[in-house]
N, C-alpha and C positions, 0 to 999 in steps of 0.2 A: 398383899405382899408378893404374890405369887405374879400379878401383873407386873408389878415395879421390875423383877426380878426380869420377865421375860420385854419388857420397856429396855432397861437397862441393856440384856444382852442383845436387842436388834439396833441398838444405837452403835453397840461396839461392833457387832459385826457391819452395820452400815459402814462405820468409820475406818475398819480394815479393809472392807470393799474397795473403797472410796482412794486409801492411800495407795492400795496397790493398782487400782487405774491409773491416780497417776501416777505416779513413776513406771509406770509398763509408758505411758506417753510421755515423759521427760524420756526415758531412755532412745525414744522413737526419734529418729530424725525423718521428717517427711524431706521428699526430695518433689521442687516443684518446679525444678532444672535441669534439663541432661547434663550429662557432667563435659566437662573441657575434654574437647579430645585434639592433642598435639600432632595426629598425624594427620586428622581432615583440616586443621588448618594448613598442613604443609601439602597437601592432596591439591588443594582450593588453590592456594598460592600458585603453586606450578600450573595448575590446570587455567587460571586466568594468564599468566605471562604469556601461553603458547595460545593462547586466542588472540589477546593484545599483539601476538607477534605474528600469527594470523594473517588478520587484518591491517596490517600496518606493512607487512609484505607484501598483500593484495592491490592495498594503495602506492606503495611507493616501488614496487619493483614490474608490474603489469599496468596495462591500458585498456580504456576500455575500447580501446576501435580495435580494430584486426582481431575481433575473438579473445583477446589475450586475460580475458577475466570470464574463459567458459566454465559452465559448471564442472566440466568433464576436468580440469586441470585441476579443480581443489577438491574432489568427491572423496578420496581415500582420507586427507586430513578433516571434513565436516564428519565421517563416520568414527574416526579415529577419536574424534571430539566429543561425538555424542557417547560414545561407550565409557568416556571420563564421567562425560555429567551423568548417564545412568548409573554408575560405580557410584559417587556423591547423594544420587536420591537413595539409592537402594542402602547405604550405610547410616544415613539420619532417619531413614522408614524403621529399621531396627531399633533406632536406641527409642526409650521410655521417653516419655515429657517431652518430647524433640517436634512438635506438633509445625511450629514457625520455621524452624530450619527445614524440614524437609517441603516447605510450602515455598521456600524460596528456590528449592532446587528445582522442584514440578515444574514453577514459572519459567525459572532458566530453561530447562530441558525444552515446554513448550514453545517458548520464544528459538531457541536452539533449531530445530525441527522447522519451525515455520520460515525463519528465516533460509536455511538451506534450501528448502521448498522454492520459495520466491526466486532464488537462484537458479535452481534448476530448472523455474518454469521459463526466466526470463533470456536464461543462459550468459547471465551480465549483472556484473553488478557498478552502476555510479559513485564518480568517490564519495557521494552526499551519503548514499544509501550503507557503503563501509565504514564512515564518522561514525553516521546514529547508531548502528549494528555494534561497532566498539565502544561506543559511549554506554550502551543499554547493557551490554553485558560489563564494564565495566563499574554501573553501579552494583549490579547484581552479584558480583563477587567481593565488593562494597560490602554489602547488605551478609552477603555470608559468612567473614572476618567479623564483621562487628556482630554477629547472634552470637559465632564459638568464644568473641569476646566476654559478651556477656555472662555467658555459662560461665568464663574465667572466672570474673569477679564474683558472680552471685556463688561460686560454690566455695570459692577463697576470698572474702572482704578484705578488703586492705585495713590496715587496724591503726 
């Protein structure tokens, strides 16, 4: 009797164990998404128009004979640039779950930096070489709209 009795009461306490796991984990929402943030898409947005406008400057209002695409002439806006895309890694490095977003910014930043580099080593840049430079970072800001996209959806589903 005295088994049944003590059977009995590890079954109930099992099964009060047991419900209050879960609902401590219904109550849980795991998060396995940084959340949407509306300023770094409006960060991103601006920060790619003034490279696209950049570069499109560089192409259409400068030559490449007479010097007139020396590094020395764009050195204050490539710096001015890179302190944007540092501000952009250094805010996705913070957030939680943000692992792809700020791996897209490292890339940008890298590419960022290298290509400045080649400039200053070259002291010139070719229109071929300002296309691909604006094509490359224009995916890349591509790719950073469509992460904080993602984050939109996955943390609000459309229903």
């Amino acid at each position: 009797m005295k088994t049944m009795l003590l059977q009995s009461r590890f079954k109930i306490q099992s099964l009060l164990i047991l419900l209050a796991l879960s609902l401590s984990f219904i109550s849980c929402k795991v998060q396995l998404v940084a959340p949407y943030d509306d300023g770094m898409v409006q960060q991103i947005e601006t920060t790619a128009k003034e490279i696209d406008r950049f570069y499109l400057i560089m192409l259409e209002v400068t030559a490449e004979e007479e010097n007139g695409r020396a590094y020395q002439i764009f050195q204050e806006q490539y710096i001015n640039f890179e302190v944007e895309l540092n501000s952009l890694l250094t805010k996705n490095k913070v957030k939680p779950v943000n692992e792809h977003s700020a791996r897209i910014c490292e890339i940008t930043l890298q590419l960022w930096r290298k290509y400045k580099a080649e400039h200053k080593k070259q002291d010139y840049l070719s229109d071929g070489e300002i296309k691909l430079n604006r094509k490359t970072f224009d995916d890349l800001f591509f790719a950073m709209l469509s992460a904080e996209k993602g984050k939109q959806i996955a943390n609000n589903p459309p229903e």
